[in-house]
C-alpha distance (Angstrom), angle and dihedral (degrees) to the residues before:
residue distance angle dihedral
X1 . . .
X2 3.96 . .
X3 3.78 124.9 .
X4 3.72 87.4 -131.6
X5 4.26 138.8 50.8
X6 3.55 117.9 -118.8
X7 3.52 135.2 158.0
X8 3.61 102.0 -70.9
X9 3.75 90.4 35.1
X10 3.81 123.1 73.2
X11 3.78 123.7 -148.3
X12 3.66 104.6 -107.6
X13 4.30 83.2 44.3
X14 3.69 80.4 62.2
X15 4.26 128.6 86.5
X16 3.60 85.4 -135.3
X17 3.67 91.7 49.7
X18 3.72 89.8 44.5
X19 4.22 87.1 48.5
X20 3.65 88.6 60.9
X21 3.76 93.0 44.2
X22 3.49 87.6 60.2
X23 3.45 106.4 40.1
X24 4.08 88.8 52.9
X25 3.87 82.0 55.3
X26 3.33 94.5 48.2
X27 4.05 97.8 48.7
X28 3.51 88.5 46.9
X29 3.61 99.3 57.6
X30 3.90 128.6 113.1
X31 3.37 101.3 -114.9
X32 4.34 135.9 35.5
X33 3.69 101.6 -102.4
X34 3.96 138.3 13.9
X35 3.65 145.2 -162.8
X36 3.18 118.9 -111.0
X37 3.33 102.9 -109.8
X38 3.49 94.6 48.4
X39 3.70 95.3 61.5
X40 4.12 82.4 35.6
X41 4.27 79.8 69.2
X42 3.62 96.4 40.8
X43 3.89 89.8 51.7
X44 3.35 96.0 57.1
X45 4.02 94.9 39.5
X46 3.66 81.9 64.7
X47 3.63 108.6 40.9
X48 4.06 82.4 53.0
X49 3.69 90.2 46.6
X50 3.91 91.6 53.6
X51 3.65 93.5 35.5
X52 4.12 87.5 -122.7
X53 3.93 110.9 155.1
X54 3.52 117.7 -66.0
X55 3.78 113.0 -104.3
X56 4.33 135.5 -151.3
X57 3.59 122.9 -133.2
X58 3.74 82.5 -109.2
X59 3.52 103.0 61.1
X60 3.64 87.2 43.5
X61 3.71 98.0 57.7
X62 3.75 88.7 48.7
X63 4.02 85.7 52.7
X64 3.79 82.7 54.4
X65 3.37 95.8 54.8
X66 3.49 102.3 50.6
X67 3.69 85.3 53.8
X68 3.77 89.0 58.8
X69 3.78 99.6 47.6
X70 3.80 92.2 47.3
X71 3.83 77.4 55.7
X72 4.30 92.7 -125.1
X73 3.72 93.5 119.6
X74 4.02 128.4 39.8
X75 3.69 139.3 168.2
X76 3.72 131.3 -106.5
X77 4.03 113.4 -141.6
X78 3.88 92.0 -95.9
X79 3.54 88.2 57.6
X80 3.59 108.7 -107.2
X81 3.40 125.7 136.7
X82 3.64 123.7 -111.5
X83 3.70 142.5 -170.3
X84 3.87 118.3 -112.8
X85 3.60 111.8 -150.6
């Protein structure tokens, strides 16, 4: 998987795609802040849903931390993973 689109990659093939996959997921859950795996589940709910790619936990958790060093997602001291807006 690359970090970036190109023309032989799609978005949602993409980590950066993927990021904002997850981050939508993440805004639009019930409640402030999630474990990981929870939003792990709701991920791939969705990406079935909308028949995007399928993804690994690995390529996930590299999604995540791009998220975090772009400073868009943090974590509260239980943990969780929450939005920063």
């Amino acid at each position: 998987m690359t970090i970036l689109p190109n023309k032989y990659t799609t978005l949602d093939k993409s980590l950066l795609g993927l990021s904002g996959i997850i981050l939508k997921t993440l805004i639009d859950s019930e409640v402030d802040c999630v474990t990981s795996v929870y939003l792990w589940s709701k991920v791939q709910e969705k990406t079935s849903k909308d028949g995007l790619v399928e993804i690994d936990y690995q390529t996930y958790t590299q999604a995540l931390i791009i998220l975090y060093m772009f400073d868009i997602i943090g974590y509260d001291i239980e943990g969780n993973i929450i939005a920063k807006n």
